[in-house]
C-alpha positions, 0 to 999 in steps of 0.5 A, spaced: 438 027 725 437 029 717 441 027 711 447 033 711 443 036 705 437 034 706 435 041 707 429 039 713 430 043 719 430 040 726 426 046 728 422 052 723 427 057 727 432 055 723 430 051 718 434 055 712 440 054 717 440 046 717 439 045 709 445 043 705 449 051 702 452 049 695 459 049 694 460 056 692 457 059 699 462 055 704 468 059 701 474 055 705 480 061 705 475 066 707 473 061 714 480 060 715 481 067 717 477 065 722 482 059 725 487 064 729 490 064 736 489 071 739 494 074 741 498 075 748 498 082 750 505 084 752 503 088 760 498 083 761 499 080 770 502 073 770 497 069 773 502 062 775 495 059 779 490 059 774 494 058 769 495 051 773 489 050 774 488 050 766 493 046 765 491 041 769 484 040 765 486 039 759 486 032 760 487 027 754 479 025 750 476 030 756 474 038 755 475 044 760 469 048 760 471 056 762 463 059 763 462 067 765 459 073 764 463 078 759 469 082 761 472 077 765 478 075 761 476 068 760 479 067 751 485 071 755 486 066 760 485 060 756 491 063 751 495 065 757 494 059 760 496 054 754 502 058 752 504 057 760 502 049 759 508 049 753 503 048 747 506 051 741 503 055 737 501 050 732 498 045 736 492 050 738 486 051 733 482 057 736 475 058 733 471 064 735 464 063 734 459 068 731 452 068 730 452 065 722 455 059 725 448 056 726 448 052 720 450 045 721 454 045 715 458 052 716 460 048 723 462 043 720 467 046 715 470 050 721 471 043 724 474 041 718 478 048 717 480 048 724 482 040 725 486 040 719 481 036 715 483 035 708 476 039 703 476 031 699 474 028 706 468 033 705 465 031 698 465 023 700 460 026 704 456 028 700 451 022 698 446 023 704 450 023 710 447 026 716 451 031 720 453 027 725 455 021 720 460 027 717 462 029 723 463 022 726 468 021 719 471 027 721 473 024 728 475 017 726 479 020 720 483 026 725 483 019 730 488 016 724 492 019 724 499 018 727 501 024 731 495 030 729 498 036 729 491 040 733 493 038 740 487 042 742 481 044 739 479 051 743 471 054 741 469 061 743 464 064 744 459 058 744 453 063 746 453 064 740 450 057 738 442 056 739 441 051 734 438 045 737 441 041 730 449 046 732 449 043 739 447 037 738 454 036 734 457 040 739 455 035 744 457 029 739 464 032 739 465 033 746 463 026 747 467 023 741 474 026 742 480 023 740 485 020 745 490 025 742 486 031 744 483 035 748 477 040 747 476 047 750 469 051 750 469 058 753 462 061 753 458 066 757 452 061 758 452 054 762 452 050 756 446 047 753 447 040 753 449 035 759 455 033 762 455 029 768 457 023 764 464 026 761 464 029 770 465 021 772 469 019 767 473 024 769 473 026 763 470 034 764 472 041 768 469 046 769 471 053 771 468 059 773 468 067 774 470 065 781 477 062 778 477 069 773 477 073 778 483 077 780 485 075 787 487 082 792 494 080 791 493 079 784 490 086 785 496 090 787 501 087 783 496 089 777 497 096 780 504 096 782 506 101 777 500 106 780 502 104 786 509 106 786 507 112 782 503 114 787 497 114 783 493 110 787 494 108 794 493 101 797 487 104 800 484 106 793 487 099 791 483 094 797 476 099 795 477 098 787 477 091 789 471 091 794 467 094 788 469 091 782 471 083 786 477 082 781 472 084 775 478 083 769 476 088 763 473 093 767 480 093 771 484 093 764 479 100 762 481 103 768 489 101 769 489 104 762 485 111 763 490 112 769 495 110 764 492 116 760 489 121 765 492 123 771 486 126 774 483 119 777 475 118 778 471 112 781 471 107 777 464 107 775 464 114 773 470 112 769 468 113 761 471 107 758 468 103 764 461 105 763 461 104 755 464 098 757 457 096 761 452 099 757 455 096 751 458 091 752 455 088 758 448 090 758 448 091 749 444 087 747 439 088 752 432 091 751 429 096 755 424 092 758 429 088 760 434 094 763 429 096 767 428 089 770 435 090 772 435 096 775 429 095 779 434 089 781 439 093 782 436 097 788 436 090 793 442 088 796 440 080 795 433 078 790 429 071 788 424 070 783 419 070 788 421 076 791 422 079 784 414 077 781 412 080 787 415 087 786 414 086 778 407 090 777 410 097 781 417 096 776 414 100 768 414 094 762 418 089 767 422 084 762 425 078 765 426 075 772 433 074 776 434 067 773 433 070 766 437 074 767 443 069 770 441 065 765 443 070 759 450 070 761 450 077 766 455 078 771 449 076 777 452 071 782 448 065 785 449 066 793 451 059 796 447 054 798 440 059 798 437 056 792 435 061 787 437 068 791 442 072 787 447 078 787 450 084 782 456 084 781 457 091 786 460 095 780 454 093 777 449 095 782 452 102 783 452 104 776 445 101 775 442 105 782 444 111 778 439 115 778 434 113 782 428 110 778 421 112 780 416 108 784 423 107 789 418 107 795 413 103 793 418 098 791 422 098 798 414 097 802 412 092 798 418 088 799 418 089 807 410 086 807 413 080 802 418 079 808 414 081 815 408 075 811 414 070 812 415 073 818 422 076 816 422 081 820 428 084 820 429 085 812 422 088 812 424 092 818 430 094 813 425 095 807 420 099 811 425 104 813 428 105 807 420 105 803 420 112 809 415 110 813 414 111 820 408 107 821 410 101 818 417 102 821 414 102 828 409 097 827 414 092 825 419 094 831 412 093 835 411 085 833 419 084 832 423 082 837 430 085 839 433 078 838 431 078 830 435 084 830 442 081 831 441 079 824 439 085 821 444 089 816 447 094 821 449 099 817 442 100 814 439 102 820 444 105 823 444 110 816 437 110 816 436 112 823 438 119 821 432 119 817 428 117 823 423 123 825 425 124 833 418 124 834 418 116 831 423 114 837 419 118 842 412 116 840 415 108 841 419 106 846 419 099 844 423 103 838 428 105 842 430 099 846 431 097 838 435 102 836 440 101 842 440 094 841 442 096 834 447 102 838 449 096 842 451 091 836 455 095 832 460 098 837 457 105 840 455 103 847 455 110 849 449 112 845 446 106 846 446 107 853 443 115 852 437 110 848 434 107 855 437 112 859 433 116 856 425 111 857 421 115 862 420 111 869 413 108 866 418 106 861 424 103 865 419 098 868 414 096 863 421 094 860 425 093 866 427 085 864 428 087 856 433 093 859 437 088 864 439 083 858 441 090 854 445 093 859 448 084 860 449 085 853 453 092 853 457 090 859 460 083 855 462 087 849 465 093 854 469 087 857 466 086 864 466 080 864 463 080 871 458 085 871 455 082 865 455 076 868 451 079 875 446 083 869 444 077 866 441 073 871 437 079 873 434 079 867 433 072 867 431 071 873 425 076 872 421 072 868 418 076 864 422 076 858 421 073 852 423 068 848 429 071 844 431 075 849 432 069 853 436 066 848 440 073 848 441 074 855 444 067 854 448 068 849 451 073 853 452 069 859 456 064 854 461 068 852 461 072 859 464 065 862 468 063 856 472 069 857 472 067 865 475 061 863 469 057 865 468 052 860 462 048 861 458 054 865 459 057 858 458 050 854 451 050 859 448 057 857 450 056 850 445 049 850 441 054 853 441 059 848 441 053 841 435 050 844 431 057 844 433 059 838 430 052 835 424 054 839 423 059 836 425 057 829 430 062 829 436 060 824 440 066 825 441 065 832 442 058 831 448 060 827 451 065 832 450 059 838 453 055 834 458 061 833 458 061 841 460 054 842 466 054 837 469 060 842 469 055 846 472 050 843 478 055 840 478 057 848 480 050 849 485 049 843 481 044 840 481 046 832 479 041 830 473 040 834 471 048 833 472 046 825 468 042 825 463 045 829 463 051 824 463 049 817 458 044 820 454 051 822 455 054 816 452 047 812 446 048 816 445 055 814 446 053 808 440 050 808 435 056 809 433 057 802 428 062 803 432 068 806 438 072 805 445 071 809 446 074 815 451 076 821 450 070 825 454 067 818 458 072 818 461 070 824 461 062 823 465 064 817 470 069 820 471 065 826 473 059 820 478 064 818 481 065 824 482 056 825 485 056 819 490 062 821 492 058 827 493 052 823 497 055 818 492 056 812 493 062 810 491 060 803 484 058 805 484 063 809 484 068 804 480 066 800 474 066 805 477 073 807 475 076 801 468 074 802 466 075 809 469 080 810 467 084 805 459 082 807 462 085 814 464 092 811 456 091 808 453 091 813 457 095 819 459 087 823 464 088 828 467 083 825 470 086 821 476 088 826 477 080 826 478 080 819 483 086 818 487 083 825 487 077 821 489 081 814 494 084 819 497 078 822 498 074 815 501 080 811 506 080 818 508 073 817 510 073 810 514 079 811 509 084 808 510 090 815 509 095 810 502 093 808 500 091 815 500 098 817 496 099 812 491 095 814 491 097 821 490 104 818 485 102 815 482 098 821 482 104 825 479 109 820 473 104 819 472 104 827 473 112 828 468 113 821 463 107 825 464 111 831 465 105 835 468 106 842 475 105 843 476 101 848 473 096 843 479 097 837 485 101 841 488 095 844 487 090 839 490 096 834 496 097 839 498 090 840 498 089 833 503 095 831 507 093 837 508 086 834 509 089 827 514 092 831 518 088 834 518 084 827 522 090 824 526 090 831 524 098 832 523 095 840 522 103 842 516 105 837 513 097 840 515 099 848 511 106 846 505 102 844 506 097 850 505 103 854 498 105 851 497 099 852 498 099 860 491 101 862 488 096 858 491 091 861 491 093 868 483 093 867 483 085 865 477 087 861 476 081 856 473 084 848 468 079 846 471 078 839 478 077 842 477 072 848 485 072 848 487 080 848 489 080 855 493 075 855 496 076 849 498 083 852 502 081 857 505 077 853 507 083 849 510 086 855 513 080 856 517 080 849 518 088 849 522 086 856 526 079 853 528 085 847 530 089 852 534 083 855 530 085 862 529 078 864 527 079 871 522 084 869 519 079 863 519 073 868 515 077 873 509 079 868 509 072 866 508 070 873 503 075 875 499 073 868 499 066 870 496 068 877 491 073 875 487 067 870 488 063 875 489 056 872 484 057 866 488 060 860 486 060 854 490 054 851 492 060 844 495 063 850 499 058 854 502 056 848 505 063 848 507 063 855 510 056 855 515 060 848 516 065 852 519 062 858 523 057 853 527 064 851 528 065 858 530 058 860 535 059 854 538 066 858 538 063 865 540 055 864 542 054 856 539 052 850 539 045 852 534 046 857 530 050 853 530 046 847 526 041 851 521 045 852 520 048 846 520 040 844 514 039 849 510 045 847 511 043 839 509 035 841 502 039 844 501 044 839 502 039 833 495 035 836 492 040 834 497 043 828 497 050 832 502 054 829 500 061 830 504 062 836 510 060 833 509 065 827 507 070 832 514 069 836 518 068 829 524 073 831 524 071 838 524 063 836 529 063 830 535 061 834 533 056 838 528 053 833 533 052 828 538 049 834 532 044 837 530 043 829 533 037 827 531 033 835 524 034 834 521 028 832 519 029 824 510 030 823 507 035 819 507 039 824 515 039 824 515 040 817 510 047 817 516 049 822 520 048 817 517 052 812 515 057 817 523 058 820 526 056 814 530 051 816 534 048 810 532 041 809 537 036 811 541 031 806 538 024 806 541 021 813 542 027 816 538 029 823 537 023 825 542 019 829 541 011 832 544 014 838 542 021 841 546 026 843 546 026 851 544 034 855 551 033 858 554 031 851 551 036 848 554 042 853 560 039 851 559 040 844 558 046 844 564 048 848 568 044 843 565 048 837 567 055 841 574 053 840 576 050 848 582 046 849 579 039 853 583 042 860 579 049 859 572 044 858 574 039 864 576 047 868 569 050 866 563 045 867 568 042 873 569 035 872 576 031 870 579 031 864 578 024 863 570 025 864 571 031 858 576 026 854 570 020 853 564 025 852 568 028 847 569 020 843 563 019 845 560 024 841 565 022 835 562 015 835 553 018 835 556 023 829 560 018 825 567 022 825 574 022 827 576 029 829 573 036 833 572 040 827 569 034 823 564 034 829 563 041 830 560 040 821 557 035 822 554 038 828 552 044 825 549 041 819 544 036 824 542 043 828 545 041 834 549 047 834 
């Protein structure tokens, strides 16, 4: 580094800016105008998570780095965090960096200003220090002092700083920060210097958009009061989070213009939200650069390499994906696929608006770029969107229809509506695709008409292809035998083709999972694994990989079908050339559902929000799965009202997909009459119950819900209990057990054995059935299965808090603890060196009800000096000397 007022450059660009300035150009008074902590505004959202999460990385001698794209907040939640941490005001200096700060020595004199240096410290460097000996000085001195005012030094926007001299100093301050400190940098770039050094010393945190981002819950708690005026409804609130992915200022812009203006426009057509965008997010920006943003803009998912291919048919293209992620722009890396990106979805609609020229040419050359890596179904998707017919028969002609379960549904579907009628006449091929494509998202019937509508010829050039459909459509109307008949006639056929054997399997799979025939479905699903290697097709790796995870939830092993799926996901990860894909989806929503049984729903959550919102994209029946689990977790934590939201919205999702109803009703019934029963409307859910009989009786088996028609007879069961129908209830559990005849579901067995403890309580007290509780948790805590026991909360209450303190303590005792709400015990209590025994405790209770010795001896017939020793028996195990000291101490173990 040069002398401080040496004046040569460390680079011509910013020569002037590295030579020493002249006392009279650094006017100190004016520079400490710019040391101030902003200012908290009065209705910002208390965000106690993040906050903790900022906290915590301020760690002694370390930096936190806070890195996103403008508008998400970050000074905000920097300030609103320190404040929340406890640092007085006095102990922050803030420094809000600009262009003019890429001067050495003008960086310096902030420094000084905002770290209460003394000006004198500064003239005893002048004498041809360098500017990182004056920097080092002015650390060793502030490192002297006893108790330093500046507890933390905050540096925001650091984007601004490009001078290699700036940096470097910027690094040396990072690396050499006093014990007593700790430093913030906030900035919309990666920062220009490495850091993995200060990373293992754990000295260095990083935080993302990812944390910035508000959550769904944030989301309506930021919009209650327009949610409470009827501004907006949850559905306008769950879409507003869809688009803009908890995006802060563009939130803040629009809460105000509802605020202001009662008539409510989409978010992106919102005045202040589009200045916002032109100005502030795409500003400094040229026009060559725009235009490689909207040509961006018009992909779902795009890489460099794509993007340099497309690049001559885009006028006075500016920059490439990665540059532009690069400049700070809200794009998103997409996990674990190497250099493929996203827009932000606010982003994207306001950039495709208008339409820009050349859109059709664009859209074909990139269906040739992925139909020559031989991703057929993303060129498919191209092609139809380019509008030509030809290339779209063509690539139907090579492709096949097992590609096809990867492909963006809601694409194809939507553009098919544009096909010419005379293109699916002219292509049988075609319309076996498009059935597929029918069949996938849930429309049987119409799939159906497609290759009923094959001429003779057709039907039996394309007989084997059209059996493995018709197996694939009967699995997803829920016969499970026909599908399993349908299958092996297309397999035996011998005429088909690698991916639709690996389909055809796949079917048979899930057919013999839902028939309680796990290693059957274990074989078929090896089966269906080694085609897709063969065939080299990672997407349908990924849903056999899905596939043997259903199995293993089948048999209760959560662990194992974690493990299974995360290792999926892992390995899909690993295919850097291609977008995602449904097969993902699936492995991601099935995660989704091991964390909801286990009982992690703030995993759960998380997870929710990003495959379920890929699922909404690209019309994947997955979707339902998500909104069951949103369904059931705002259940659990007592949020009925928005549960009914959800279902709402699920079944107008299903209606507006035209999805057959027999895929969707049941499973929405069931959940309104669960939500029901939680409420203790037991009328409106024996209404459901009812709509749901014909479901029930016909035993079919949805494939996403491999469990729906036990749980079903489990419903019925709770609206008898509710009714305090017990034989009734007994009868339909036994005629659930026979019609599975053994091989149930273990998710559905925990149910059964809960529901006959609550029936075990009625006919032979709750000793008995405490002893079944105790055994049905020793079983569910192997695998931490929680899910029953919060589906059946209300009906469990009392005897969970009875049995509580008699189950041995786990982590899974503990869950149930939170769960019920069973009050923790002081030390000492709930555990007693002799148990109480059976007979002991039918004692007990009577005592608690009030009955003389005589009148127990009379009730439970045997003397009054049996009566009289289990009475001093139970005074010796609780410690006590009297009846009512037994009755409290035996309350406060949970015994009563």
């Amino acid at each position: 580094m040069k002398p401080f007022n040496d004046g040569c450059a460390a680079n011509d660009e910013f020569q002037s800016a590295n030579s020493g300035l002249q006392r009279g150009e650094l006017v100190r008074d004016l520079l400490r105008q710019r040391v101030q902590v902003p200012v908290i505004p009065s209705d910002s959202l208390e965000r106690p998570q993040l906050n903790q999460r900022i906290a915590e990385g301020l760690l002694p001698r370390g930096a936190l780095f806070v890195e996103a794209p403008g508008g998400y907040g970050k000074s905000h939640a920097v300030n609103a965090g320190l404040h929340s941490a406890g640092f007085a005001p006095e102990t922050l200096r803030w420094v809000s960096l600009n262009a003019r700060d890429n001067s050495p020595s003008r960086f310096l004199t902030l420094i000084g200003i905002a770290l209460d240096l003394p000006e004198a410290s500064e003239n005893s460097l002048q004498g041809g220090a360098t500017f990182s000996d004056a920097l080092a000085m002015m650390l060793v001195a502030l490192g002297r002092q006893r108790n330093p005012v500046c507890r933390v030094l905050i540096l925001d926007n650091l984007q601004n700083l490009s001078n290699p001299a700036v940096v470097a100093l910027l690094q040396q301050l990072v690396t050499e920060v006093p014990d007593k400190m700790s430093v913030v940098l906030i900035s919309r770039k990666v920062l220009p210097f490495e850091t993995h050094g200060l990373e293992l010393e754990n000295r260095f945190n990083r935080l993302g958009s990812d944390k910035l981002e508000f959550s769904r819950s944030e989301m309506f708690g930021y919009f209650r009061q327009a949610l409470e005026s009827r501004q907006l409804t949850s559905v306008a609130v769950d879409n507003l989070y869809g688009i803009t992915e908890g995006w802060a200022t563009p939130l803040a812009l629009y809460r105000r213009e509802l605020i202001r203006d009662s008539e409510r426009k989409p978010v992106q057509e919102t005045a202040s939200v589009e200045r916002f965008l032109k100005d502030s997010v795409l500003g400094g920006l040229t026009p060559a650069q725009r235009q490689s943003l909207r040509a961006m803009a018009e992909l779902e998912l795009f890489s460099d390499e794509l993007f340099a291919d497309l690049e001559p048919l885009i006028p006075d293209a500016g920059f490439a994906p990665s540059q532009a992620l690069d400049l700070g722009l809200p794009l998103k890396v997409i996990p674990g696929r190497g250099r493929w990106y996203r827009f932000n979805p606010l982003l994207q609609e306001w950039l495709k608006a208008p339409v820009m020229a050349g859109y059709n040419e664009r859209m074909l050359r990139a269906s040739w770029w992925f139909g020559a890596r031989d991703q057929f179904p993303e060129a498919l998707k191209c092609a139809l969107l380019a509008g030509d017919a030809e290339e779209v028969i063509r690539i139907a002609s090579e492709g096949s229809e097992a590609l096809l379960l990867g492909q963006d549904t809601a694409s194809l579907l939507r553009l098919r509506k544009s096909l010419p009628s005379r293109v699916l006449e002219r292509s049988a091929r075609l319309r076996i695709v498009y059935s597929w494509v029918h069949a996938i998202g849930g429309q049987f019937r119409q799939a159906k008409a497609l290759i009923d509508g094959l001429t003779e010829p057709d039907q039996r050039e394309h007989a084997a292809r059209i059996q493995a459909l018709k197996a694939f459509i009967l699995r997803g109307e829920g016969s499970v035998g026909d599908a399993l008949v349908m299958a092996d006639k297309a397999l035996s056929g011998g005429e088909l083709s690698t991916q639709g054997q690996l389909v055809t399997q796949m079917v048979r799979s899930s057919a013999l999972c839902a028939a309680g025939r796990f290693n059957g479905a274990r074989e078929a699903n090896r089966a269906a694994a080694r085609l897709a290697r063969e065939a080299g097709d990672s997407g349908s790796e990924a849903l056999a990989v899905y596939a043997h995870a259903r199995i293993e939830l089948g048999k209760g092993a959560l662990k194992h079908a974690e493990q299974l799926l995360r290792t999926g996901l892992d390995t899909a990860m690993q295919e850097l050339a291609r977008p995602a894909r449904i097969g993902e989806t699936r492995l991601q929503l099935n995660l989704v559902l091991v964390l909801w049984h286990q009982g992690r729903h703030a995993e759960a959550d998380r997870l929710l929000v990003r495959c379920g919102r890929h699922a909404e994209q690209t019309r994947d029946l997955g979707l339902l799965l998500a909104m069951t689990v949103r369904v059931l977790m705002c259940r659990v934590s007592g949020r009925i009202e928005e549960a009914f939201v959800w279902i709402g919205r699920a079944e107008r999702t299903m209606h507006a997909w035209q999805v057959d109803e027999s895929l969707f009703v049941p499973v929405l019934e069931a959940l309104k009459a669960s939500c029901w029963l939680a409420q203790n409307q037991v009328d409106s859910a024996a209404q459901a119950v009812m709509k749901l009989e014909p479901y029930r009786r016909a035993g079919c088996v949805p494939e996403l819900f491999p469990m729906m028609p036990g749980l079903l007879d489990c419903m019925q069961v709770r609206v008898d209990l509710a009714r305090g129908e017990y034989i009734r209830a007994r009868e339909t559990l036994q005629e659930s057990r026979q019609r599975y005849d053994e091989a149930i579901p273990w998710g559905v067995e925990l149910h059964m054995r809960l529901l006959e403890a609550l029936l075990i309580q009625e006919e032979k007290g709750a000793t008995v059935a405490q002893k079944i509780l105790a055994s049905v948790v020793a079983e569910a805590s192997r695998e931490h299965f929680i899910s029953p026991f919060a589906e059946l909360r209300n009906e469990l209450q009392s005897l969970v808090e009875k049995g509580f303190y008699q189950l041995p303590e786990s982590a899974f005792r503990e869950a149930l603890g939170r769960l019920y709400e069973v009050e923790p015990v002081a030390e000492g209590i709930g555990s007693l060196a002799e148990p109480i025994s059976d007979r002991e405790h039918g004692v007990l209770e009577l005592i608690a009800k009030g009955l003389s010795n005589q009148e127990i001896a009379d009730k439970l017939h045997i003397s009054l000096h049996t009566v009289k020793t289990h009475a001093r028996r139970i005074n010796a195990k609780l410690e006590v000397r009297s009846r009512t000291q037994a009755i409290v101490r035996a309350r406060e173990l949970g015994l009563l």
